[in-house]
TORVOZA-253066 format. One record per residue (C-alpha): residue number from 0; residue in three letters; x, y, z. Coordinates in Angstrom, 3 decimals. Each point is the difference from the previous one (the first is absolute). Example, Ala and Ser with C-alpha at 12.3 -4.5 7.8 and 13.67 -1.06 7.14 Angstrom:
2
{rec 0 "ALA" {12.300 -4.500 7.800}},
{rec 1 "SER" {1.370 3.440 -0.660}},
# end
This chain:
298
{rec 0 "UNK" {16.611 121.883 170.196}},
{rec 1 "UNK" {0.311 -3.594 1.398}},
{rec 2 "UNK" {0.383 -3.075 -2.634}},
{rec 3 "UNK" {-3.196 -1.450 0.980}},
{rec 4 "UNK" {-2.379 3.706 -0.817}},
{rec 5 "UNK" {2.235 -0.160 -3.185}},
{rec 6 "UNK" {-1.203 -3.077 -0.824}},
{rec 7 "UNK" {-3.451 0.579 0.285}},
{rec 8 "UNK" {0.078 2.916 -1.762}},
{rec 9 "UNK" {1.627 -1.511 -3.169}},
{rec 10 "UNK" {-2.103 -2.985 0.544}},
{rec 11 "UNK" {-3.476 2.565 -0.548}},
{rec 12 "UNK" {1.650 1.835 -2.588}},
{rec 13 "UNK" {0.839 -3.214 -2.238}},
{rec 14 "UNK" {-2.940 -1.873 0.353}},
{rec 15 "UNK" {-2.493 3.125 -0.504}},
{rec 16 "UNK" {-0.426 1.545 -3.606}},
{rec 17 "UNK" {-1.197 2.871 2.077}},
{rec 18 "UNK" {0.250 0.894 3.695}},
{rec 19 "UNK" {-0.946 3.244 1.610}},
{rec 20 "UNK" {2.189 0.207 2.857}},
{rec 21 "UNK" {-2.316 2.581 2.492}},
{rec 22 "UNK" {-1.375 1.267 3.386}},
{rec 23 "UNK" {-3.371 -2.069 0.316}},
{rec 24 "UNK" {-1.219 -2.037 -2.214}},
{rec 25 "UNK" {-2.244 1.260 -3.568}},
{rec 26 "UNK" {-4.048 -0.560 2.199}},
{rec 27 "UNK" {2.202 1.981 2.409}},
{rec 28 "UNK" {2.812 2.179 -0.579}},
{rec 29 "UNK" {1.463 1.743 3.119}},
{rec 30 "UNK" {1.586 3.090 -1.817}},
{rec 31 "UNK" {-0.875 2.272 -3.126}},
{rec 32 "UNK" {2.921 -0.667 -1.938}},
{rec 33 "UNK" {-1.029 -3.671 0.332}},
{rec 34 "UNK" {-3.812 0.377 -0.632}},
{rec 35 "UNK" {0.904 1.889 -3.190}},
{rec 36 "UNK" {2.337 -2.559 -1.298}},
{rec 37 "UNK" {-2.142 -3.147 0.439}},
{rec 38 "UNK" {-3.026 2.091 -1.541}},
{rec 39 "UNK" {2.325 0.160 -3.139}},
{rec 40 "UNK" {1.004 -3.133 0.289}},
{rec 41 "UNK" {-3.853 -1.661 0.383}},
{rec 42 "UNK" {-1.316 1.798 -2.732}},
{rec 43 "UNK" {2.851 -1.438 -2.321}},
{rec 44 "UNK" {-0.084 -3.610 1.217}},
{rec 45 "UNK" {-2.836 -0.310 2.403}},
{rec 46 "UNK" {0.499 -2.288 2.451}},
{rec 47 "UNK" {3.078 -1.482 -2.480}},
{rec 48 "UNK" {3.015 0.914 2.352}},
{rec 49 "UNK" {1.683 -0.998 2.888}},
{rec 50 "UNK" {0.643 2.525 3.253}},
{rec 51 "UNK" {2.130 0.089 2.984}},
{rec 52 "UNK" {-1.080 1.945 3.385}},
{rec 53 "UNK" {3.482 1.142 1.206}},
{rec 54 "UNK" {-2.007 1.408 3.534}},
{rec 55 "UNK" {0.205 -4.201 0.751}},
{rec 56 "UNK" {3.847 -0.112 0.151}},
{rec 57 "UNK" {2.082 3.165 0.925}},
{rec 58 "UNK" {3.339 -2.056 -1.649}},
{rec 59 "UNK" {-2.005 -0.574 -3.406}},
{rec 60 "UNK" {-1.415 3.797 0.643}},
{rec 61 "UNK" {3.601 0.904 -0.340}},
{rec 62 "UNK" {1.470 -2.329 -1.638}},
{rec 63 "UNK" {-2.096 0.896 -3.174}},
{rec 64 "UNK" {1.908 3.439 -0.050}},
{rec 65 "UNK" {3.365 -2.030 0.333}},
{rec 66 "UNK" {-0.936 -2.172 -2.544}},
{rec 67 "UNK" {-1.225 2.042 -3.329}},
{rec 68 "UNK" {2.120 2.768 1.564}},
{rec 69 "UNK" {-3.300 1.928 -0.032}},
{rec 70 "UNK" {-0.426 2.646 3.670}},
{rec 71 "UNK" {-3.960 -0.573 -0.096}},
{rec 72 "UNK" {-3.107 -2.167 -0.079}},
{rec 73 "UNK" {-1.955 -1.119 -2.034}},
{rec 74 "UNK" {2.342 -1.734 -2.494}},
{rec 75 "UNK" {-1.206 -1.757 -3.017}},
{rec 76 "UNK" {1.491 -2.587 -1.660}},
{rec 77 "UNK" {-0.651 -1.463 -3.639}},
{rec 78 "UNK" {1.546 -2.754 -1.569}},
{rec 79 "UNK" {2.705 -0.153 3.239}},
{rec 80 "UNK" {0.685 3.583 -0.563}},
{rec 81 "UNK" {-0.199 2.931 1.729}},
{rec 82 "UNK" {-2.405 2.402 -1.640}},
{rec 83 "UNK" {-0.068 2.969 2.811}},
{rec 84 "UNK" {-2.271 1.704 2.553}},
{rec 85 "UNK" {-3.342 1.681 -0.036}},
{rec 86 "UNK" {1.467 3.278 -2.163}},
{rec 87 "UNK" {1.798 -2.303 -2.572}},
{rec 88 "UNK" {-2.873 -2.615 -0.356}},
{rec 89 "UNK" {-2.533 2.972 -0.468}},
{rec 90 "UNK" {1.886 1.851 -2.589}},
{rec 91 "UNK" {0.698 -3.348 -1.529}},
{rec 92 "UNK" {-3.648 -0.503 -0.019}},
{rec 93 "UNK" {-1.402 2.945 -1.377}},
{rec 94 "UNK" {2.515 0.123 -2.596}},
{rec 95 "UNK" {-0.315 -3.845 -1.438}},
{rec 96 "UNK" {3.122 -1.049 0.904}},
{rec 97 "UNK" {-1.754 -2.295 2.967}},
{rec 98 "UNK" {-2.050 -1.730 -2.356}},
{rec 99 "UNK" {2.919 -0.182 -2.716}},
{rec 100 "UNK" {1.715 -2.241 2.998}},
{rec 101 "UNK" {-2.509 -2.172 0.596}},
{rec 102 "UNK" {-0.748 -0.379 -3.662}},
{rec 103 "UNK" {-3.183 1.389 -0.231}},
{rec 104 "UNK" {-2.278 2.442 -2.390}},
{rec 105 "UNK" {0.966 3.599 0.200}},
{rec 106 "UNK" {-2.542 2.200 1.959}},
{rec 107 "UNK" {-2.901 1.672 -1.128}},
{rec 108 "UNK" {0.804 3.667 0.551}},
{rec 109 "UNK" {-2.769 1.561 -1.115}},
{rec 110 "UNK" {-1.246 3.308 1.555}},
{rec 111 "UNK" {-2.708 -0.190 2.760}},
{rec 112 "UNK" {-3.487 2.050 -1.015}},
{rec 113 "UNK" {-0.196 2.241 2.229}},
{rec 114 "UNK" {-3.433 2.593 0.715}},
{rec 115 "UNK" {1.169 3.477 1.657}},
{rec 116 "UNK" {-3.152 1.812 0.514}},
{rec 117 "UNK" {0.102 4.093 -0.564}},
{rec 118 "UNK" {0.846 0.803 3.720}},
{rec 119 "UNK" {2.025 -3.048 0.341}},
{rec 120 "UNK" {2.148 1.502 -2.760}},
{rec 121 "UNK" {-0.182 3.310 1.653}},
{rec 122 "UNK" {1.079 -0.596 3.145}},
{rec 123 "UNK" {2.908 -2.090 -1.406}},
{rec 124 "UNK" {1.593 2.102 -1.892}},
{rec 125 "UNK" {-0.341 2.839 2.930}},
{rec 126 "UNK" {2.045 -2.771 1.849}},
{rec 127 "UNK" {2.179 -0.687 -2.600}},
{rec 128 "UNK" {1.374 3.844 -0.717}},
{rec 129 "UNK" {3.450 -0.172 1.677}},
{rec 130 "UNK" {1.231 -3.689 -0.301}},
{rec 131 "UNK" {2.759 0.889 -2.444}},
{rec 132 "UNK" {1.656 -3.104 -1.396}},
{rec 133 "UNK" {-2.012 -1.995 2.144}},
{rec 134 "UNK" {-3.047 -1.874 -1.338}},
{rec 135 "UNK" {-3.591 -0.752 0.911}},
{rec 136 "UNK" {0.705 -3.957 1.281}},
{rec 137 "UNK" {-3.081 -2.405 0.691}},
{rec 138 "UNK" {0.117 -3.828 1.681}},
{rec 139 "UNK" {-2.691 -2.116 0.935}},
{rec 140 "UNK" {1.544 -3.259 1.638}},
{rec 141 "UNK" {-1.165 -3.537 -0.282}},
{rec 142 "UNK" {-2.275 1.215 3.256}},
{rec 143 "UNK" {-1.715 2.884 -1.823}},
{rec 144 "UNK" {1.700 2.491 2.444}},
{rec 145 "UNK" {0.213 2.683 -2.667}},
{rec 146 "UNK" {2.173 2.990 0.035}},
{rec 147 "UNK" {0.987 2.838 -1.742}},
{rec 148 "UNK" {3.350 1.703 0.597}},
{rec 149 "UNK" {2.114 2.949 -1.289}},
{rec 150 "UNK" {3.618 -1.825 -0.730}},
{rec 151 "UNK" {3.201 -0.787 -3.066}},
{rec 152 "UNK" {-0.937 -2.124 -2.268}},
{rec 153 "UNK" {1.773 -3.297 -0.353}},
{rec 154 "UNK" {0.152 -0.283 -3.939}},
{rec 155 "UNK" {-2.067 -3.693 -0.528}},
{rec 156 "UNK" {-3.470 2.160 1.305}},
{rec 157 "UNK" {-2.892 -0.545 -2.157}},
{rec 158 "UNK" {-2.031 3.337 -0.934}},
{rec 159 "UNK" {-3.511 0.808 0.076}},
{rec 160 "UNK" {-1.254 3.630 -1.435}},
{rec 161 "UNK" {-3.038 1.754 1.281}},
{rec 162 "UNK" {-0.853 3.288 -1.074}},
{rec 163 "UNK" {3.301 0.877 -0.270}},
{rec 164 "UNK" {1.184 -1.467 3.125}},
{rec 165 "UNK" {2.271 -2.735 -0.088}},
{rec 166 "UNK" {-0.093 -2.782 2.530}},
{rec 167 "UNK" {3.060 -2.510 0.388}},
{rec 168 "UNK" {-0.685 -3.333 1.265}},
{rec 169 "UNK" {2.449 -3.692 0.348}},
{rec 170 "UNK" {-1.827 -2.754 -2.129}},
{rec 171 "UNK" {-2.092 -1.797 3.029}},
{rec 172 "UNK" {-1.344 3.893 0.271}},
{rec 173 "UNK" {-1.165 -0.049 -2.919}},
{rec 174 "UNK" {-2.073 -3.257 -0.649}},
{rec 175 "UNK" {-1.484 1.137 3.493}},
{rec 176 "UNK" {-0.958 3.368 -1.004}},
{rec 177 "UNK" {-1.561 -0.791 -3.437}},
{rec 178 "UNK" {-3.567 1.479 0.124}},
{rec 179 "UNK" {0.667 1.929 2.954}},
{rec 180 "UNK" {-2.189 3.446 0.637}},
{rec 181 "UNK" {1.813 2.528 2.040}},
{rec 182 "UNK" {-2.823 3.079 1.509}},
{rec 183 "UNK" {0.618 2.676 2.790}},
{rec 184 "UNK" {-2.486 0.684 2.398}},
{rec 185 "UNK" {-0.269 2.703 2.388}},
{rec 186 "UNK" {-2.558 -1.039 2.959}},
{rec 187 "UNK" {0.329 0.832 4.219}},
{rec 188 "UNK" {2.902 -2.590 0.344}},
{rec 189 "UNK" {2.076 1.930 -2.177}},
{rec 190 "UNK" {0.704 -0.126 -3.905}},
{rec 191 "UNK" {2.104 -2.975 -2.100}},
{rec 192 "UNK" {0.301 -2.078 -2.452}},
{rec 193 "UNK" {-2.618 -2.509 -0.397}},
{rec 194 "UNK" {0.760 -3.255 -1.972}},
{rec 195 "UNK" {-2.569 -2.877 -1.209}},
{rec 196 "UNK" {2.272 -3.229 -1.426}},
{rec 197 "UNK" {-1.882 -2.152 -1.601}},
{rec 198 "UNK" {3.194 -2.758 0.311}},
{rec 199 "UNK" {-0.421 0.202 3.900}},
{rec 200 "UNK" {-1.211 -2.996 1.837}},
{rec 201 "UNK" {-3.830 0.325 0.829}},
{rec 202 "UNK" {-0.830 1.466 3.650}},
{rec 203 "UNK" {-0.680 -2.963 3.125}},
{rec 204 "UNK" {-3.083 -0.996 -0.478}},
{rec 205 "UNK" {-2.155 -0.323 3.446}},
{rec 206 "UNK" {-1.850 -2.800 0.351}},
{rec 207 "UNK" {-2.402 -0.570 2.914}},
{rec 208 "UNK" {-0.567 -3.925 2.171}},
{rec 209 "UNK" {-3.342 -1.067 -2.617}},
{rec 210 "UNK" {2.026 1.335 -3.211}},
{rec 211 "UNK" {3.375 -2.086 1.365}},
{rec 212 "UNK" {-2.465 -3.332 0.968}},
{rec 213 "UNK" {-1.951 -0.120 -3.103}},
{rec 214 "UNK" {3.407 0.365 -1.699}},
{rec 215 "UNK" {1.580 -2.829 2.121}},
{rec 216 "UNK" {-3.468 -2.251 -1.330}},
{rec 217 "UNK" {0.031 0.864 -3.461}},
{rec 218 "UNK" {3.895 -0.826 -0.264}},
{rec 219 "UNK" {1.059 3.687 -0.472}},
{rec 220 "UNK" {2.321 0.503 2.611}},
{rec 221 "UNK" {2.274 -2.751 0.393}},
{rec 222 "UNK" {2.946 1.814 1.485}},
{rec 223 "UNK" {-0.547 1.889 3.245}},
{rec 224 "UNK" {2.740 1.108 1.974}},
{rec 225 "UNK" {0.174 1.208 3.513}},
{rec 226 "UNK" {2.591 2.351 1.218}},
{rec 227 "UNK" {-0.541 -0.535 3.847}},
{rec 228 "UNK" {2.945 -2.203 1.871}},
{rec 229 "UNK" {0.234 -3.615 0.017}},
{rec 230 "UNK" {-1.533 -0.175 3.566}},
{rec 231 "UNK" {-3.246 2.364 -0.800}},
{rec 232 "UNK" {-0.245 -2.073 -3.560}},
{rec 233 "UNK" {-0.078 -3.108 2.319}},
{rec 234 "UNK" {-2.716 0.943 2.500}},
{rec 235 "UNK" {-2.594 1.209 -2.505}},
{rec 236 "UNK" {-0.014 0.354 -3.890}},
{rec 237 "UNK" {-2.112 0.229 -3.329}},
{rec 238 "UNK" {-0.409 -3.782 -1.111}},
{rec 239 "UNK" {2.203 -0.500 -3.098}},
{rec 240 "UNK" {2.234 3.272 0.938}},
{rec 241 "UNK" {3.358 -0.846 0.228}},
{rec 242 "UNK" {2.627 2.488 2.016}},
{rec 243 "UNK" {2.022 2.489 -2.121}},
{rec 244 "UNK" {3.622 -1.612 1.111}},
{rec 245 "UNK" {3.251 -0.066 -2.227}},
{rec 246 "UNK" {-1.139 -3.355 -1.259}},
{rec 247 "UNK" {-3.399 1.650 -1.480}},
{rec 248 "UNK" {1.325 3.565 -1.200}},
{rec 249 "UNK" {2.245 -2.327 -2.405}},
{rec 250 "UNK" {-3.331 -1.921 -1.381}},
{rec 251 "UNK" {-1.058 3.308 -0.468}},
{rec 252 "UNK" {3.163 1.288 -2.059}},
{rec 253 "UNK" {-1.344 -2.716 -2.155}},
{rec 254 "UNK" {-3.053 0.379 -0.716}},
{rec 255 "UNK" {-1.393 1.777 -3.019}},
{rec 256 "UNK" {-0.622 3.725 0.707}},
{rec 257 "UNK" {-3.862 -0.240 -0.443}},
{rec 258 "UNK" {-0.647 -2.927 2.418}},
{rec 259 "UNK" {-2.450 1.103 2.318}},
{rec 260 "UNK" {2.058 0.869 3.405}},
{rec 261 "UNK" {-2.186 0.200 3.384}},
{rec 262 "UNK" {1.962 1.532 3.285}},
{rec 263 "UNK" {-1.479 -0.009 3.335}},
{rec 264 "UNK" {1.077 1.300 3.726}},
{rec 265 "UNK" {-1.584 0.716 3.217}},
{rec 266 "UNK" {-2.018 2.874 -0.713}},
{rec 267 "UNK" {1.125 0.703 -4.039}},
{rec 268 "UNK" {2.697 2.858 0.712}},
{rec 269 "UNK" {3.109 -2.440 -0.387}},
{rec 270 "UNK" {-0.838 -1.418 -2.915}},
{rec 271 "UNK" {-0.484 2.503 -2.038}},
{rec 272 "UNK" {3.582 0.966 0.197}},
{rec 273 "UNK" {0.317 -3.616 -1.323}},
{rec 274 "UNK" {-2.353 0.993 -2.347}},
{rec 275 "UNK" {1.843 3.166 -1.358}},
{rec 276 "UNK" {3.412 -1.878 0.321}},
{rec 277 "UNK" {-1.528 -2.347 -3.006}},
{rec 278 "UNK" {-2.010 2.398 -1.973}},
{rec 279 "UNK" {3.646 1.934 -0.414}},
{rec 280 "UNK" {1.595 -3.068 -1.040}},
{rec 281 "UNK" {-2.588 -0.443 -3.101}},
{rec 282 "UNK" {-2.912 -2.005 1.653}},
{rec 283 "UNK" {-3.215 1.111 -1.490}},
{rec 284 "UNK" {-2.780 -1.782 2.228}},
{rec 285 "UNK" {0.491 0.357 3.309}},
{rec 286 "UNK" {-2.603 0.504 2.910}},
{rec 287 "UNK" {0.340 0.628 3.446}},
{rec 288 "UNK" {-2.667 -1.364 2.303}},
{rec 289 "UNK" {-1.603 2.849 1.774}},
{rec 290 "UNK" {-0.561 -0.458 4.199}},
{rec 291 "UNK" {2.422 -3.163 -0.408}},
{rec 292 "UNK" {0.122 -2.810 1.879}},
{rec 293 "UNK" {-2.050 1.356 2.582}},
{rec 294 "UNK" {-2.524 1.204 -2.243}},
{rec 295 "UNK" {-0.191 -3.827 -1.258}},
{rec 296 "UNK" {-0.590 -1.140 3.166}},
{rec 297 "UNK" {-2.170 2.546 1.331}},
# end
C-alpha cells in the first residue's frame, strides 16, 4: 500500500465515528455481503454514518484489507476501530453486542406472531421429517424477499412456535414477520406456501393521465420522476417532472416514506421497476402512470 492510500484511509477512519467501508454505496450496494451490512447499519443509525465505495479506487479497494488486516469488503469501522465484515457485524447485531458499541438500547427480541394454517402445518412438517440437527430457518430482508430454508442454527436466532413447529428467525426477521399468515394452496400452477404480511409495503398503485393532472392541480403530487435518459427527458416531459438521476434518487432517500412518489416512462413498463425498487425499500405511496409519457401526450 502506497503512503498516500494510507493516508486517506486513516484520514476516513479518524474523522468518521462510523464508516462502512463497501462495494457501492447504501441507495446502491453492488454486492450481497454489502447490501446486508448497510441494511444493518441504516436501521441502527439511519442515514447517521459515513461510507466509502472501494469500486472508485482499486488502491483504497485493497488497501482497506492491508490496513485493518481484514481479506474482505465491507469493513466497518466504529469509533476508529475495526468492527469486522458482514458475518461479524450480523452476529454482532442480532446478539446486542452492535448496539452495546454504539451505546444504544438493547433490542427488542420478542417472538414474531406467526398464523400456520392446518395444511400449512401439514405440509411443513411432511418437509421437515429428515432434517436432523438442522432447523426450520426463516428471513425476510429489508426488501420483503422472504425465504424459508432448512439449515444450523447460529445460537442468537429468535424463536417463533406454531403448532408445534418451531421457526428460527435473526431479529430484523422478526419485527418483519410479526402478524404474518402463512397458507398452502394447491391450484394448476402447482402447490406452495402462500404468505399475506401485513408489514409489507403496499402494491404500485396505477394511476391513469386525469388521476395524475388533477393530482398535479390540487397539489398532491409534487414529486414526479421520470426514468427515461437525459436526452428523451429533454425533448418532451410531464411539466413539474423532474428526471430520476443520482442527484434526485438521493432527495428521495430523504424523504419521509409516505410522501406521495409519482414515476413515469415512455409507455409505463420502466417505471414500474422504479416503482418496485422503492416499494421494497419501505415507500408506501407510490404510483406508476399507466401509458406514460406517450399516453400524456396522446
Amino acid at each position: 500500500m502506497n503512503q498516500e492510500t494510507k493516508q486517506t484511509i486513516e484520514n476516513l477512519v479518524n474523522n468518521n465515528n462510523c464508516i462502512l467501508f463497501m462495494k457501492g454505496n447504501p441507495q446502491h450496494p453492488q454486492c450481497g455481503f454489502s447490501s446486508n451490512t448497510v441494511g444493518i447499519v441504516k436501521e441502527l443509525l439511519g442515514e447517521n454514518f459515513s461510507y466509502c465505495n472501494v469500486l472508485e479506487n482499486s488502491d483504497l479497494r485493497e488497501g482497506i484489507k492491508e490496513f485493518g488486516n481484514w481479506p474482505t469488503i465491507p469493513q466497518l469501522y466504529i469509533n476508529k476501530e475495526l468492527v469486522g465484515g458482514n458475518d461479524i457485524v450480523t452476529e454482532m447485531y442480532n446478539t446486542g453486542e452492535l448496539h452495546s458499541l454504539l451505546g444504544m438500547q438493547q433490542p427488542d427480541k420478542s417472538p414474531a406472531k406467526i398464523t400456520l394454517s392446518p395444511k400449512a402445518t401439514e405440509n411443513i412438517k411432511n418437509g421437515m421429517q429428515d432434517i436432523g440437527t438442522n432447523v426450520l430457518m426463516l428471513s425476510i430482508d429489508a426488501q420483503f424477499n422472504t425465504r424459508f430454508s432448512i439449515e444450523q442454527p447460529k445460537g442468537y436466532e429468535i424463536i417463533t412456535e406454531c403448532q408445534d413447529i418451531k421457526i428460527y428467525m435473526d431479529i430484523g426477521t422478526s419485527k418483519r414477520a410479526d402478524g404474518m399468515e402463512i397458507d398452502w394452496v394447491e391450484d394448476l400452477q402447482g402447490a406452495g406456501l402462500v404468505i399475506k404480511n401485513p408489514n409489507e409495503p403496499q402494491p404500485v398503485k396505477q394511476i391513469s393521465k386525469k388521476e395524475l393532472n388533477e393530482g398535479i392541480e390540487q397539489g398532491k403530487f409534487q414529486n414526479i420522476y421520470d426514468t427515461r435518459s437525459e436526452q428523451q427527458f429533454n425533448a418532451q416531459s410531464i411539466p413539474g417532472s423532474k428526471r430520476l438521476d443520482k442527484e434526485n434518487m438521493q432527495n428521495i432517500e430523504k424523504m419521509a416514506k409516505d410522501a406521495p412518489l409519482v414515476f413515469v416512462c415512455a409507455v409505463g413498463n420502466t417505471s414500474q421497476g422504479a416503482c418496485e425498487f422503492y416499494r421494497k425499500k419501505g415507500y408506501t405511496n407510490i404510483h406508476n402512470l399507466a401509458g406514460g409519457v406517450a399516453g400524456w401526450y396522446s
